[in-house]
Each structure stands twice: as C-alpha cells, then as structure tokens.
N, CA, C and O of each residue as an XYZ file, in Angstrom:
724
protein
N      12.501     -5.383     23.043
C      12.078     -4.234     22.242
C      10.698     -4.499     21.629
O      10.541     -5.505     20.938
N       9.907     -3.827     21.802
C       8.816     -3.532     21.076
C       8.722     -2.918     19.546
O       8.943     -1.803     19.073
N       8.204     -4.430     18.890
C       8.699     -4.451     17.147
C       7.673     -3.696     16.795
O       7.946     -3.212     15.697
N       6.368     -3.255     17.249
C       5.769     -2.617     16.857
C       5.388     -1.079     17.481
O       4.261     -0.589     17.413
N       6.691     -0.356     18.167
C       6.544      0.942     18.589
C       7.388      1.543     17.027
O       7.565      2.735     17.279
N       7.918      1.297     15.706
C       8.173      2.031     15.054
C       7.089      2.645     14.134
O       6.884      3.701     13.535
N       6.483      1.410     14.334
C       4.547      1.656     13.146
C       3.950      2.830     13.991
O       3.759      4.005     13.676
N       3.709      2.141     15.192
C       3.157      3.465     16.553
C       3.619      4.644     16.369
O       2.887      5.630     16.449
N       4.766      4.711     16.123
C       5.479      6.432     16.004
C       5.192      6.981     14.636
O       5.034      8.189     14.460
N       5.113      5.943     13.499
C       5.276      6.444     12.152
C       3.678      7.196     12.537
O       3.547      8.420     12.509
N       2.414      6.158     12.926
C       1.466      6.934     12.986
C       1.002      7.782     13.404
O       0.083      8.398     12.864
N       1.698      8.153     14.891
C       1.372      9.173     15.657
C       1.392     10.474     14.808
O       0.590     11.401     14.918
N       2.726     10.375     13.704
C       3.096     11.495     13.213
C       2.115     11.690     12.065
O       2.220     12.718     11.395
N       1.229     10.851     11.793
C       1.026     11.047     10.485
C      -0.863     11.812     11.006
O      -1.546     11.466     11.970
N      -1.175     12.812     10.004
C      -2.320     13.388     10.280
C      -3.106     13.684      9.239
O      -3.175     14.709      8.560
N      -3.644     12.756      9.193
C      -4.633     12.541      7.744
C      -5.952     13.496      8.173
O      -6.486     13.712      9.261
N      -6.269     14.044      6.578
C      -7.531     15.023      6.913
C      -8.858     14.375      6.392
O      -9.927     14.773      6.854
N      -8.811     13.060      5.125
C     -10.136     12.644      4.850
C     -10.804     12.128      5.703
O     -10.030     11.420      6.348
N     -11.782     12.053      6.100
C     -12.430     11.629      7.366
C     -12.439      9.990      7.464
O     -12.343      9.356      8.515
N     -12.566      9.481      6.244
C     -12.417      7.886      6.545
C     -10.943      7.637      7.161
O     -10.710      6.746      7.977
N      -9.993      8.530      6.668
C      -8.352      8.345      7.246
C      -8.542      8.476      8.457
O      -8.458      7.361      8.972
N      -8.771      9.304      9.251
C      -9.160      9.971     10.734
C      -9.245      8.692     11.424
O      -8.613      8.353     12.424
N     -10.161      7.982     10.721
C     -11.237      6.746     11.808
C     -10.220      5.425     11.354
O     -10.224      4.595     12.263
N      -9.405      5.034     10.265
C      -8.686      3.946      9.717
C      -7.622      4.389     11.062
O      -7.499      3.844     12.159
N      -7.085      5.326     10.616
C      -5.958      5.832     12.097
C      -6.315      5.074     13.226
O      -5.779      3.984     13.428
N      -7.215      5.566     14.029
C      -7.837      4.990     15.313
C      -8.109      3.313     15.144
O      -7.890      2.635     16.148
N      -8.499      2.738     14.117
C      -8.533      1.370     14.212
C      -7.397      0.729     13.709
O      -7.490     -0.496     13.643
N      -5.932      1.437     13.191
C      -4.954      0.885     13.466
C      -4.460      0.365     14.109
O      -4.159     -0.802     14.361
N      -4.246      1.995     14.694
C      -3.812      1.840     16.517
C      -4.008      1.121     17.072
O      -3.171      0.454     17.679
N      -5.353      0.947     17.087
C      -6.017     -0.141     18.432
C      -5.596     -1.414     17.772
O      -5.072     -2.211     18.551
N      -5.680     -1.747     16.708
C      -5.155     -3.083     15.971
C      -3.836     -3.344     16.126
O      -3.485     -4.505     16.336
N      -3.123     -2.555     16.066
C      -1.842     -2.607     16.409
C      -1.550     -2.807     18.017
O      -0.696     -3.612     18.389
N      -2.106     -2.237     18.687
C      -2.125     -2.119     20.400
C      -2.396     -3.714     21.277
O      -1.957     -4.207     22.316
N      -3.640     -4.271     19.895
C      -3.790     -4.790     20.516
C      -3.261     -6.777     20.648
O      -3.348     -7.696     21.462
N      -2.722     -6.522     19.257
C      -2.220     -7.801     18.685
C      -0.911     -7.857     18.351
O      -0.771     -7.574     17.162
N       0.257     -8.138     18.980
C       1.793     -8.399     19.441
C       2.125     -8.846     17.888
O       3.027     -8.332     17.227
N       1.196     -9.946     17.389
C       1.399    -10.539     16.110
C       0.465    -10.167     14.877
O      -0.109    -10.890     14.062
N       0.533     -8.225     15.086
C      -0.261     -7.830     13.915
C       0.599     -8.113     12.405
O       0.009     -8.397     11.362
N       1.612     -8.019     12.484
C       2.544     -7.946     11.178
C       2.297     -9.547     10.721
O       3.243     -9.647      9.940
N       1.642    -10.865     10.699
C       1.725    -12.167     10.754
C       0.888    -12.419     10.202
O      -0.149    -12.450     10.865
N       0.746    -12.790      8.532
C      -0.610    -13.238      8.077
C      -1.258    -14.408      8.574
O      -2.154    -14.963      7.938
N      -0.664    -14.988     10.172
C      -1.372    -16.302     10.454
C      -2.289    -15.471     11.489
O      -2.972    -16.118     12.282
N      -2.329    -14.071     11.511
C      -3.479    -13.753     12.736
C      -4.923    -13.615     11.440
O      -5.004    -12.856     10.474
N      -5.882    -14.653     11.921
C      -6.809    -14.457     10.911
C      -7.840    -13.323     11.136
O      -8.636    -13.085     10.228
N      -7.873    -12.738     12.075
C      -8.839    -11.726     12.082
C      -8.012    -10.303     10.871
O      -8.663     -9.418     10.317
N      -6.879    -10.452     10.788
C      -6.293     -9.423      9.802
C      -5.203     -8.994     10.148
O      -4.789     -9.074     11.305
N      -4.551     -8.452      9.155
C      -2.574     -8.283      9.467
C      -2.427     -6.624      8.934
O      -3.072     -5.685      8.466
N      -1.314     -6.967      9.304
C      -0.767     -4.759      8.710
C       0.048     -5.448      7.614
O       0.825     -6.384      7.799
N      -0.272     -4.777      6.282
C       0.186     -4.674      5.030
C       0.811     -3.344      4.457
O       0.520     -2.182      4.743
N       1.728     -3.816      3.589
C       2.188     -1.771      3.365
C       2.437     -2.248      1.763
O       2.686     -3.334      1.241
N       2.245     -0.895      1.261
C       1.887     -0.648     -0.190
C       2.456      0.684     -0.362
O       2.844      1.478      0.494
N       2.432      0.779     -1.669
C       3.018      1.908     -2.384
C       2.407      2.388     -3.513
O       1.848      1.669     -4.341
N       2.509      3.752     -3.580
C       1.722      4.814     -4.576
C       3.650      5.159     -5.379
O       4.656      5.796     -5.068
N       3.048      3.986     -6.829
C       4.889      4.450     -7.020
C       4.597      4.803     -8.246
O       3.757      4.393     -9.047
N       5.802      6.029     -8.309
C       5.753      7.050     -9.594
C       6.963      6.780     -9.985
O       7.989      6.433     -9.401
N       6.523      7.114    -11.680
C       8.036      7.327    -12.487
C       9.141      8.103    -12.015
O       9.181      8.761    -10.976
N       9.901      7.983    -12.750
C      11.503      8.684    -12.841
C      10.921     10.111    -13.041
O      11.234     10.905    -12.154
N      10.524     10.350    -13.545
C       9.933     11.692    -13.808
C       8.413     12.441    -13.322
O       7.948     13.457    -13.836
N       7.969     11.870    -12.514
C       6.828     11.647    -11.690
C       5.890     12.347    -12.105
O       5.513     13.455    -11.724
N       5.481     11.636    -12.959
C       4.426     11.933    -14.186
C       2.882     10.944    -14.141
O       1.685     11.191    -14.281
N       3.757      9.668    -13.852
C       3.418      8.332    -14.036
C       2.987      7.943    -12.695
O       3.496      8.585    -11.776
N       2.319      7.207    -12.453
C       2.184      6.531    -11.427
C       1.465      4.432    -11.916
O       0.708      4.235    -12.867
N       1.889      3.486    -11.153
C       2.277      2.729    -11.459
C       0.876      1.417    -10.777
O       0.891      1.085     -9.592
N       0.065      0.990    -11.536
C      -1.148      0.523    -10.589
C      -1.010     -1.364    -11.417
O      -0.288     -1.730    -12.345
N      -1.573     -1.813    -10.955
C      -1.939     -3.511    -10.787
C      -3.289     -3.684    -11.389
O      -4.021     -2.697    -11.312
N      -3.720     -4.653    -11.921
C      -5.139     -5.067    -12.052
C      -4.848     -6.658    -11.317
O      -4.433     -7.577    -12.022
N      -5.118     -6.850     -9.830
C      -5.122     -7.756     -9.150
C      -5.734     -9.361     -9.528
O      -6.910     -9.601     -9.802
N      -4.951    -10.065     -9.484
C      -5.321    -11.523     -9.903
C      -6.811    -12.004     -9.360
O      -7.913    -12.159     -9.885
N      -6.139    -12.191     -7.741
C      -7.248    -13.166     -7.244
C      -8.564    -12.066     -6.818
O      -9.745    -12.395     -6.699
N      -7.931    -10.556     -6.615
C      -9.591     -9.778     -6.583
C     -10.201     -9.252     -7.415
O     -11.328     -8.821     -7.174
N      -9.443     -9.103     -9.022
C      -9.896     -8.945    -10.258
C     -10.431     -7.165     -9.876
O     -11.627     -6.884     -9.800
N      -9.550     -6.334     -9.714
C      -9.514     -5.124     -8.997
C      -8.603     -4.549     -9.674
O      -7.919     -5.293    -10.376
N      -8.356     -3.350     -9.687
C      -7.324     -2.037     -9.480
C      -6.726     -1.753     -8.712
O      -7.323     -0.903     -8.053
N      -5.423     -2.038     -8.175
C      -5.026     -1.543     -6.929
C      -3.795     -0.902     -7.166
O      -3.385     -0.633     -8.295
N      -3.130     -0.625     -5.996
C      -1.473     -0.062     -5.912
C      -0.985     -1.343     -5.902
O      -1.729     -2.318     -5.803
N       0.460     -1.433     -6.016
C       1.400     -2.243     -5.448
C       1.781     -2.566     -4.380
O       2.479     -1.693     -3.864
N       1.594     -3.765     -3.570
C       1.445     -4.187     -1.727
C       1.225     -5.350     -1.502
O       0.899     -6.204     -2.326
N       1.427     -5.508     -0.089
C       1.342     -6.848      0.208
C       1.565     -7.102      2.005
O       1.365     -6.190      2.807
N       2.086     -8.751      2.490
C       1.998     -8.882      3.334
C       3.368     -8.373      4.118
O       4.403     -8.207      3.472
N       3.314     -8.117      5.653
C       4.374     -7.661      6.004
C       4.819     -9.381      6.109
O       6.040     -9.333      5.960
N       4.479    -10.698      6.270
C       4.988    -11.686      6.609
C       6.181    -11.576      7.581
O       7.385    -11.773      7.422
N       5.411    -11.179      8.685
C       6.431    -10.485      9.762
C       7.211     -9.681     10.045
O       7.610     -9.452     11.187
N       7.604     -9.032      8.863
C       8.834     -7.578      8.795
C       7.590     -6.712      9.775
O       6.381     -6.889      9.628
N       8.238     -5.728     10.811
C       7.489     -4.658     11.017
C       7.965     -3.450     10.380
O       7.300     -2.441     10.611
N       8.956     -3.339      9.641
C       9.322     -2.232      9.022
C       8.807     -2.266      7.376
O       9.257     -2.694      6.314
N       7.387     -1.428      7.921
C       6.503     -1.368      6.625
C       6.793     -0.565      5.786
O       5.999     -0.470      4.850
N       7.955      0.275      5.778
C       8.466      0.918      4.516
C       9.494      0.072      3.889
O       9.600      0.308      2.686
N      10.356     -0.921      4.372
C      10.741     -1.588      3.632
C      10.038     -2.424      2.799
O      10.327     -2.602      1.616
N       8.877     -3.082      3.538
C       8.174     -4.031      2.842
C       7.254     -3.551      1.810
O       6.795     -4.390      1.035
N       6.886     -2.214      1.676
C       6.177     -1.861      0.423
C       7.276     -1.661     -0.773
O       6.913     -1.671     -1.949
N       8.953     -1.437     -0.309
C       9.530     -1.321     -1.529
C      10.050     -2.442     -2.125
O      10.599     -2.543     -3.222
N       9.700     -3.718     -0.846
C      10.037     -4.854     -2.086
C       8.698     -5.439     -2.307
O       8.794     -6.593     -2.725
N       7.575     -5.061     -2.178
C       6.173     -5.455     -2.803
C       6.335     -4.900     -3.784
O       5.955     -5.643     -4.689
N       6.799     -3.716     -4.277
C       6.770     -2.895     -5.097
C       7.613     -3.084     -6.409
O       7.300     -2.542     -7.469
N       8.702     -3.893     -6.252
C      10.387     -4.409     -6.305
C       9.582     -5.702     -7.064
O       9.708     -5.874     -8.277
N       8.942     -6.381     -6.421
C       8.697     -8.171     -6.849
C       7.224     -7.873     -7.699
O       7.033     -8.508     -8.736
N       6.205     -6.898     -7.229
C       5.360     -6.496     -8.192
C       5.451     -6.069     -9.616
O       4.861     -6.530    -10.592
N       6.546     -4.825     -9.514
C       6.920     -4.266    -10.341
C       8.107     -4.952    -11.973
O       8.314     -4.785    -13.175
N       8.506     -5.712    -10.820
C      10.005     -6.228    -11.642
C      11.172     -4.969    -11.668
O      12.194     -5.198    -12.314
N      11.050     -3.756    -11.036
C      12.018     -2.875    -10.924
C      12.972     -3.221     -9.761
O      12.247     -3.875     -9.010
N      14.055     -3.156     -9.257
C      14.570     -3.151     -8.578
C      15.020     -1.568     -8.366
O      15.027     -1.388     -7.149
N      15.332     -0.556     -8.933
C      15.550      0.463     -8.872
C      14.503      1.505     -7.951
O      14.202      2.599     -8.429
N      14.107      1.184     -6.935
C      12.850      2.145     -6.244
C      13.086      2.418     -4.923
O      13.303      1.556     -4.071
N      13.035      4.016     -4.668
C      12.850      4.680     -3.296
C      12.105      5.546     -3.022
O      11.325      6.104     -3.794
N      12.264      5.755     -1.887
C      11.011      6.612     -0.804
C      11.334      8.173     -1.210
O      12.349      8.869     -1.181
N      10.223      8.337     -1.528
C       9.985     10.242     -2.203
C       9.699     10.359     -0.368
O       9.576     11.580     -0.273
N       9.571      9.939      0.737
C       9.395     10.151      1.961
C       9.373      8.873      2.873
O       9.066      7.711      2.607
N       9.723      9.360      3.829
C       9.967      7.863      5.221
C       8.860      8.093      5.875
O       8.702      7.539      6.962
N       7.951      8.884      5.395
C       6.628      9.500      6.255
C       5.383      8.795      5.477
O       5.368      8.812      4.246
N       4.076      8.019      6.410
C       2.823      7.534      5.488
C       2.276      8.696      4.685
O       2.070      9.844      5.078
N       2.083      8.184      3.501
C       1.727      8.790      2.188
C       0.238      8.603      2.213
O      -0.378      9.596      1.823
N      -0.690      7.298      2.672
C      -2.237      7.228      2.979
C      -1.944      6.113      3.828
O      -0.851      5.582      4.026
N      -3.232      5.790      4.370
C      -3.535      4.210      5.052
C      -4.624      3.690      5.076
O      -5.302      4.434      5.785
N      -5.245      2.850      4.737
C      -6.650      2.195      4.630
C      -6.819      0.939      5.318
O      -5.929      0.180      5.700
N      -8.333      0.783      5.455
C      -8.547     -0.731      6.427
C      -9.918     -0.991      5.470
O     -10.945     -0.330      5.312
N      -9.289     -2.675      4.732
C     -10.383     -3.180      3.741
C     -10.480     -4.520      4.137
O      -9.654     -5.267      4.661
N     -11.935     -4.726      3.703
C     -11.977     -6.114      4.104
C     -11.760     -7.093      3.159
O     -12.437     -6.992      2.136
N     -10.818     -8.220      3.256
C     -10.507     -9.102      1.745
C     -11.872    -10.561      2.144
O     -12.157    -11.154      3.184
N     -12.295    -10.627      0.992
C     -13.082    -11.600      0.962
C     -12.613    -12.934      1.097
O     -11.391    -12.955      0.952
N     -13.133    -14.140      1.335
C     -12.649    -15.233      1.952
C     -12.306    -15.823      0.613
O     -12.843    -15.682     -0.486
N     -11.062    -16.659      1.081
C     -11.677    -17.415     -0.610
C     -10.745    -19.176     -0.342
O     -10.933    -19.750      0.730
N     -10.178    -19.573     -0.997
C     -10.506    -20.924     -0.608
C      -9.391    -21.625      0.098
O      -9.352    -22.843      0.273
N      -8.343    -20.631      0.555
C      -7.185    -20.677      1.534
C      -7.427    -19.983      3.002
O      -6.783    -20.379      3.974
N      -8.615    -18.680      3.132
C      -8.833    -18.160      4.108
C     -10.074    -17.552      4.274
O     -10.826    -17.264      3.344
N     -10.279    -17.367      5.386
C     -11.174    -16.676      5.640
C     -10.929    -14.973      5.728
O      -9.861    -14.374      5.862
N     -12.330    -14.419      5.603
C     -12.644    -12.953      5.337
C     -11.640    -12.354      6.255
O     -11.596    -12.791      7.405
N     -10.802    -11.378      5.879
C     -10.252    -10.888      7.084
C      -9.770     -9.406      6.996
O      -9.948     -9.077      5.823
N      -9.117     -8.111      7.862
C      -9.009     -7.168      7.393
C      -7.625     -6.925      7.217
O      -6.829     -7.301      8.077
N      -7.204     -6.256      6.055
C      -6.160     -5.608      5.862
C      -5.795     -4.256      6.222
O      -6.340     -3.395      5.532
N      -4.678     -3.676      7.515
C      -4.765     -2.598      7.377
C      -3.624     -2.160      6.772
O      -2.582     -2.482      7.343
N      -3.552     -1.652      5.987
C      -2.405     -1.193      4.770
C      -2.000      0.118      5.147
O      -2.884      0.972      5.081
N      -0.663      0.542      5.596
C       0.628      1.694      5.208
C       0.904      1.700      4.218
O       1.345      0.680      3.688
N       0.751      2.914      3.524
C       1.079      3.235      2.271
C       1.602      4.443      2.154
O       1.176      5.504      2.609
N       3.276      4.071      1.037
C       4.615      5.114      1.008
C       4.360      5.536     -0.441
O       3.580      5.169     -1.321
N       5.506      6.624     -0.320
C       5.164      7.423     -1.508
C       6.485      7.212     -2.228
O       7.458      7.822     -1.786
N       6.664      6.276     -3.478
C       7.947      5.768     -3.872
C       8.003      6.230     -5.319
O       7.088      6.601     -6.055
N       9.722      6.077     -5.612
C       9.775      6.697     -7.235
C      10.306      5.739     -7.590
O      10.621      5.065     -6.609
N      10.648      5.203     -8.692
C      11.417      4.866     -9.318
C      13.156      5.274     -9.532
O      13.342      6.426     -9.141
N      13.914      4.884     -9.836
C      15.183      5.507     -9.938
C      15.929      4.857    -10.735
O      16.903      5.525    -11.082
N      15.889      3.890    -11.150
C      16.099      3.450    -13.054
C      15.534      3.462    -14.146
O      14.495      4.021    -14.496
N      16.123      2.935    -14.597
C      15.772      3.178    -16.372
C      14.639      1.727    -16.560
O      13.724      1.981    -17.343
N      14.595      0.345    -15.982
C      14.051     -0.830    -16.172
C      12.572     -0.288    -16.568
O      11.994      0.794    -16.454
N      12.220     -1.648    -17.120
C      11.377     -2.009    -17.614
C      10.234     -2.538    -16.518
O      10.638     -2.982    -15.443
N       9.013     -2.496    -16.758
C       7.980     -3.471    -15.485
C       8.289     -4.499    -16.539
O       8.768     -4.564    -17.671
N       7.637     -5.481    -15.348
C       7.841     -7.238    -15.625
C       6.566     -7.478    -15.049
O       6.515     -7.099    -13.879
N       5.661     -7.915    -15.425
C       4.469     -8.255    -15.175
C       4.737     -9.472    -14.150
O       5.836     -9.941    -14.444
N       4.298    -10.010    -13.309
C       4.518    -11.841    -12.310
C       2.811    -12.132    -11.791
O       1.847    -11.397    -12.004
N       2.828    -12.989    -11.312
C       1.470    -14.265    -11.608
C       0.297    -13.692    -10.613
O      -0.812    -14.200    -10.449
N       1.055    -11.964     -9.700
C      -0.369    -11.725     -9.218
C      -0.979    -10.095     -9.698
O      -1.684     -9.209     -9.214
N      -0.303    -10.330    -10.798
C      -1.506     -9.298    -11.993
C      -2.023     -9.693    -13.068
O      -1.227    -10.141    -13.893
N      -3.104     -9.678    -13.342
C      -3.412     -9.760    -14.770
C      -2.989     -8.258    -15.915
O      -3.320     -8.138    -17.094
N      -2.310     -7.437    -15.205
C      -2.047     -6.568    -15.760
C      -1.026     -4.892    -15.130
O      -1.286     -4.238    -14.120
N      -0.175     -4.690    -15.903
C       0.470     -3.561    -14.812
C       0.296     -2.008    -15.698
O       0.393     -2.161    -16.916
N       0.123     -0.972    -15.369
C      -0.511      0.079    -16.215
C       0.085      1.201    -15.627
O      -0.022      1.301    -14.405
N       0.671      2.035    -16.224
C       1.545      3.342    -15.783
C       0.030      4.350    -15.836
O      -0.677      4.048    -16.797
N      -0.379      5.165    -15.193
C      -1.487      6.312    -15.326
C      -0.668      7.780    -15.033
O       0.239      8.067    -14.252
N      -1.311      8.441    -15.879
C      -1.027     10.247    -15.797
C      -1.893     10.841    -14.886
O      -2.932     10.284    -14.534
N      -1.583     11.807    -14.524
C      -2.192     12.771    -13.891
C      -3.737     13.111    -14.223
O      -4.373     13.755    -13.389
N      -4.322     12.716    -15.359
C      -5.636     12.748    -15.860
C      -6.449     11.995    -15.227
O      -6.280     10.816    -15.538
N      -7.251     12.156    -14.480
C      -8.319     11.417    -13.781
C      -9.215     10.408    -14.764
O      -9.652      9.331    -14.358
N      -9.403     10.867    -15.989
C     -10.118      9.779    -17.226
C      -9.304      8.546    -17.105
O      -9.927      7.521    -16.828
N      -7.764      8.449    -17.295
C      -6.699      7.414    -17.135
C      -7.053      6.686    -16.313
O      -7.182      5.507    -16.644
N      -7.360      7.089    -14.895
C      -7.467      5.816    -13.707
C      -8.573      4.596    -14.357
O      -9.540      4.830    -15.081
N      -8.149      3.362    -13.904
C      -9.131      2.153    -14.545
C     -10.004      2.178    -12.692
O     -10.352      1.119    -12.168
N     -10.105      2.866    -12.342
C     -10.925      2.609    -10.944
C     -11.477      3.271    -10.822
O     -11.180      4.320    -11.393
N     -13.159      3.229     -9.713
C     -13.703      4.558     -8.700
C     -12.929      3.782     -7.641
O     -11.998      3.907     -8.436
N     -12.501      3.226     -6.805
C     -12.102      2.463     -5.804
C     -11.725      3.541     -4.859
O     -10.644      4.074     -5.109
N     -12.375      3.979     -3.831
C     -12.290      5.402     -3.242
C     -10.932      5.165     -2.669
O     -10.415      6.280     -2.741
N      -9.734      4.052     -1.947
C      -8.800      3.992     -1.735
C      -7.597      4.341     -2.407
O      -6.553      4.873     -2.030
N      -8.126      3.779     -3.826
C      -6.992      4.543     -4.995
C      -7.172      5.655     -5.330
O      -6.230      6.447     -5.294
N      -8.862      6.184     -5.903
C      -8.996      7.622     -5.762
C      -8.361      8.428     -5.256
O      -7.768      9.351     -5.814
N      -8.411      8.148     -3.970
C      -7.694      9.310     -2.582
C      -6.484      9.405     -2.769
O      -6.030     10.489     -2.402
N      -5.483      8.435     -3.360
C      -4.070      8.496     -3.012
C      -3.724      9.332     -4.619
O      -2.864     10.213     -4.600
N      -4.421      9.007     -5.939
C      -4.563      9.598     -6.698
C      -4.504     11.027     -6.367
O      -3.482     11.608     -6.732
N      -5.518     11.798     -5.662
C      -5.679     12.885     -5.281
C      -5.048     13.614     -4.761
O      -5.058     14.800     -5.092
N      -4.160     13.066     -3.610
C      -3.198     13.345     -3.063
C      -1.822     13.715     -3.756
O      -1.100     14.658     -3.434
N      -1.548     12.619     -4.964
C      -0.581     13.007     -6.052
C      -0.580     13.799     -6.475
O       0.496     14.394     -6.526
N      -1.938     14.494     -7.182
C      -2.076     15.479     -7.802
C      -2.037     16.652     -7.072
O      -1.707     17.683     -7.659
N      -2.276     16.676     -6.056
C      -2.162     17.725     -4.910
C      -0.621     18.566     -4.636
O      -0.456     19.756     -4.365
N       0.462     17.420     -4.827
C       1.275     17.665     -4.655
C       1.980     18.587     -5.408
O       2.894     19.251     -4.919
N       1.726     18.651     -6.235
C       2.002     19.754     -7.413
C       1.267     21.019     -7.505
O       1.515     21.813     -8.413
C-alpha cells in the first residue's frame, strides 16, 4: 500500500484560492511524488508536517505559540515522525503543545498548507517544511499547559490588533477563520 496516496487524495480535494496556496499545492505534490520517505524528519532536504489552526469551545478563540527555537508566532505543529496520517498528527501536536487532550477536527478536510524554509541551526541543516494544516476545536473544559517548545501560549479573538504576527502564513489562516462566519 502506498502510505502516501491518503495525503495525495486529501490534496487533490483541497482547492486553495490564495495564489501562494495554488503554487505550495504543486510543490507538495511533487514533494510528495517524489520522496517515498517524505513523512521522515531524516530526509534532510525537508519533511511533511501538519499543524493546526485550533479554536476554543466556543470558537471565539483561537490558540497560537510563540516558538522556542524560532522565537516566532506560529500555530500548533510539528513533525509527522513517520505517521502519514497528518490529521492525526496535528491533533496530537496540538494535544502535547497545548496540554489539552480534549481536541477535534471542525473538518477531515485541509484547512491551509504552506512550504517554509526552517533555518539551520546546530542539529540540522536548512531544510523545507511542507505543513497540512486542520481546522480543530477544542472539546473540554482544560486548561493550556505551556511545555519547553514555547516561550509562550496565547488564546487570540477575532480582532486582527490581537494577532502578535504579520507572518503572512498565520495571517492567511487567521483570515480564513474569520471568513467563516
């Protein structure tokens, strides 16, 4: 079986309209097409990562990181470390980020996807991340728990002043939230 025809299908379906999405699409694909061991953070040219745009119980909130080692703003995500089922793996990035255990998929369908380049630093070299990203809620009552790769975890509203980023990746998925309503 081909572990990576479920990513292939998730994307086929998915039809992004920002134009950087359009072109991340196409260099998925081919990233995916072309490397058996894309899901494997030992391929150093770059791996498929999945992340999550996760909102409160009341989806008001949405739930962001101030990243350790890139001293950044981001979503909640990480490595597939071989899972190819990148919706599971953003809900326990999300799960071990968060300290919630209580979290599911507002959809089984990609919510955005981006391709960034992480800078080298003193375990690896420069390489690209292409990140699936789900659209998750919360579904308990818990508390976040901050762990050793944030310097910080920050619930944001719907107010665009709130976001601590321009980071056009978070922007967009931002946008998209608000859209939804």
């Amino acid at each position: 079986m081909n572990l990576r025809q479920p990513l292939l299908d998730l994307l086929a379906n998915y039809f992004p309209t920002p134009s950087e999405e359009i072109i991340f699409k196409k260099d998925i694909i081919s990233f995916v097409q072309e490397h058996s061991d894309c899901f494997e953070r030992t391929l150093a040219v770059g791996h498929i990562t999945a992340s999550a745009w996760l909102l409160n119980k009341n989806k008001t909130h949405a739930l962001l990181m101030h990243h350790t080692k890139l001293d950044k703003w981001f979503q909640l995500g990480g490595h597939c470390d071989g899972d190819p089922d990148v919706l599971a793996v953003a809900i326990k990035e999300a799960q071990e980020e968060s300290g919630i255990m209580g979290i599911a998929p507002l959809s089984k369908e990609i919510f955005d996807i981006d391709v960034h380049l992480i800078p080298a630093n003193k375990r690896e070299a420069e390489h690209y991340h292409y990140d699936i990203r789900f659209l998750l809620q919360v579904t308990s009552n818990e508390d976040i728990v901050q762990n050793n790769e944030s310097k910080e975890l920050r619930w944001v509203g719907k107010d665009r002043n709130e976001l601590p980023t321009e980071e056009r990746s978070v922007t967009r998925m931002f946008d998209k939230w608000l859209a939804l309503h």
